[in-house]
C-alpha positions as CSV (number, residue, x, y, z in Angstrom):
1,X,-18.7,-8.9,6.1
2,X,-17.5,-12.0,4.1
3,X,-16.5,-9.8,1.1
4,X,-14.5,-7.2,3.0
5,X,-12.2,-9.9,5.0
6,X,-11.6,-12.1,1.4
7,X,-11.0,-8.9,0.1
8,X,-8.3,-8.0,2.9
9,X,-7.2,-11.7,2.5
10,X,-6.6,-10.6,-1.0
11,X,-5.0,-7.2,-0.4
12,X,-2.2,-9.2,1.9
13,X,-1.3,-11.2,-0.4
14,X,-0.6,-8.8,-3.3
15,X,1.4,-6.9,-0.7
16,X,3.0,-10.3,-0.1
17,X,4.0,-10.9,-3.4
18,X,5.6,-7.3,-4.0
19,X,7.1,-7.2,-0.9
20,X,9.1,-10.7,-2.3
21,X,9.9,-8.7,-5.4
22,X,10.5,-5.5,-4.9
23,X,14.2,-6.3,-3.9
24,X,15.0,-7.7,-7.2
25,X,14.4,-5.1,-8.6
26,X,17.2,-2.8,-10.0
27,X,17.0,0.8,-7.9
28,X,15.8,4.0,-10.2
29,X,13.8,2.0,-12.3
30,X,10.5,2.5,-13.4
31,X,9.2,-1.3,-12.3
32,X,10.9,-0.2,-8.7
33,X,8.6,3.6,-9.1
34,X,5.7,1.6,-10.2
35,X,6.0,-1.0,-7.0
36,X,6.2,1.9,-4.6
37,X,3.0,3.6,-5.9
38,X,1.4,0.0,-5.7
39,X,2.6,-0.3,-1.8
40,X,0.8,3.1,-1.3
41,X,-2.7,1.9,-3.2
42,X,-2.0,-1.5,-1.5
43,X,-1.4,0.2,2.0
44,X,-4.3,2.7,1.8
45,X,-6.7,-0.3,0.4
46,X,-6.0,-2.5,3.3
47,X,-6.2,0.7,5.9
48,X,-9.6,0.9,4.6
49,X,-10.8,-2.2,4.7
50,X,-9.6,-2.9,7.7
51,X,-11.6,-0.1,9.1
52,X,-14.8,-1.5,7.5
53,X,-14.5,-4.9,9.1
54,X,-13.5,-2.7,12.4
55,X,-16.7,-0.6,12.3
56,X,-18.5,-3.8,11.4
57,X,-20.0,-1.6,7.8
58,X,-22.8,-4.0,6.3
59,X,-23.9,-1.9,2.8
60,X,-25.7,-5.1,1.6
């Protein structure tokens, strides 16, 4: 259970980060493409997890 909430902990924080720098980021640009696509892996990843630690999922 420990592992799935560090890695949630984790997953918040890269959203974090990208959310800070997706503004400075100049509009039809590849970086600004690549961040979106990120938000999406980012977003599904922490919809996941968050469903693990919901359904209380020990695999270990």
């Amino acid at each position: 259970m420990t592992v799935w909430r560090a890695m949630f902990a984790l997953d918040l924080v890269l959203l974090t980060l990208l959310a800070l720098a997706y503004p400075f980021q100049p509009p039809g640009s590849a970086a600004r493409t690549i961040s979106l696509m990120a938000f999406v892996v980012i977003g599904v990843s922490l919809l996941g997890l968050g469903l693990l630690i919901r359904a209380d999922w020990d695999p270990f």
